[in-house]
C-alpha positions as CSV (number, residue, x, y, z in Angstrom):
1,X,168.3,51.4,90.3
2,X,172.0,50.8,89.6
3,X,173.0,47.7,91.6
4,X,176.9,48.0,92.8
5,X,178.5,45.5,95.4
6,X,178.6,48.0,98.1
7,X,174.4,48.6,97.2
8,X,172.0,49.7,96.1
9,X,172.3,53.2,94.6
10,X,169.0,54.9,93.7
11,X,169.4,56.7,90.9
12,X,165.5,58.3,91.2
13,X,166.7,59.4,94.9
14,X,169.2,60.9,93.7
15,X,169.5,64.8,94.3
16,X,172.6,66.1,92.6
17,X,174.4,68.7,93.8
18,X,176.9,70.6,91.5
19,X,180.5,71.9,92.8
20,X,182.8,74.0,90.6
21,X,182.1,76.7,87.7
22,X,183.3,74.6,84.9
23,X,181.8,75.6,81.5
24,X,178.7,73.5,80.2
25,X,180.6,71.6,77.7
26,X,183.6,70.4,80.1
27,X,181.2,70.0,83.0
28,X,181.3,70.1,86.2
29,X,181.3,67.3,89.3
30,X,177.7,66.6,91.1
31,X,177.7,64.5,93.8
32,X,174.6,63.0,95.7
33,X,174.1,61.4,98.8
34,X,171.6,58.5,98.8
35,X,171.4,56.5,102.4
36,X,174.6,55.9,103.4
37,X,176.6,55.8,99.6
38,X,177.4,58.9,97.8
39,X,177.5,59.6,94.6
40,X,179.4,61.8,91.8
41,X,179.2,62.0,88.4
42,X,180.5,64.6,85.5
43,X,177.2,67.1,84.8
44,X,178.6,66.8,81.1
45,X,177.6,63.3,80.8
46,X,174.5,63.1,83.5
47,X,173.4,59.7,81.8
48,X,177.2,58.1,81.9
49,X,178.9,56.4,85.3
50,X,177.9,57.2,88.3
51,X,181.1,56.8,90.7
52,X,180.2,55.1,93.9
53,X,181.8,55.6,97.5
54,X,180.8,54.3,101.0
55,X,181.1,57.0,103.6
56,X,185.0,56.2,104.6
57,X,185.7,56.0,100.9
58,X,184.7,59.4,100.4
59,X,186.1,61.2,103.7
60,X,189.6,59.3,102.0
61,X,188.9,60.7,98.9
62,X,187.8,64.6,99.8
63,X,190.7,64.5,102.4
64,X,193.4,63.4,99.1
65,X,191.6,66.0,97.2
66,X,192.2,68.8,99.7
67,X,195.7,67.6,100.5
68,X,196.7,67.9,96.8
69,X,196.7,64.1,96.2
70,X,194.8,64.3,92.7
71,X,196.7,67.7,91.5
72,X,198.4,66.9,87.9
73,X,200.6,69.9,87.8
């Protein structure tokens, strides 16, 4: 269990989900939803960090993400 100052995140409960059609080697985002944190992590690298967001974090983040916040072109 990965320990993070907003909780506990259990890995083991974890059920990723995968979004986009990225190739294998670039990956792709997963994202799982454990309790009340959420999780998402690159499916190139499923051992590596595990970003974690509380649930106003993440309606923040998908809402920049659909607004064009993140877009680097």
């Amino acid at each position: 269990m990965a320990h993070h100052p907003k909780g506990d995140f259990d890995l083991t409960r974890a059920n990723w989900q995968r979004y986009g059609d990225a190739s294998a080697e670039r990956g792709a985002v997963e994202v799982a939803f454990v309790d009340d944190l959420i999780g998402l992590r690159n499916s190139a690298d499923p051992q590596g960090a595990v970003l974690v967001f509380t649930q106003a974090e993440w309606d923040a983040f998908v809402a920049g993400a659909r607004d064009g916040e993140f877009d680097l072109a």
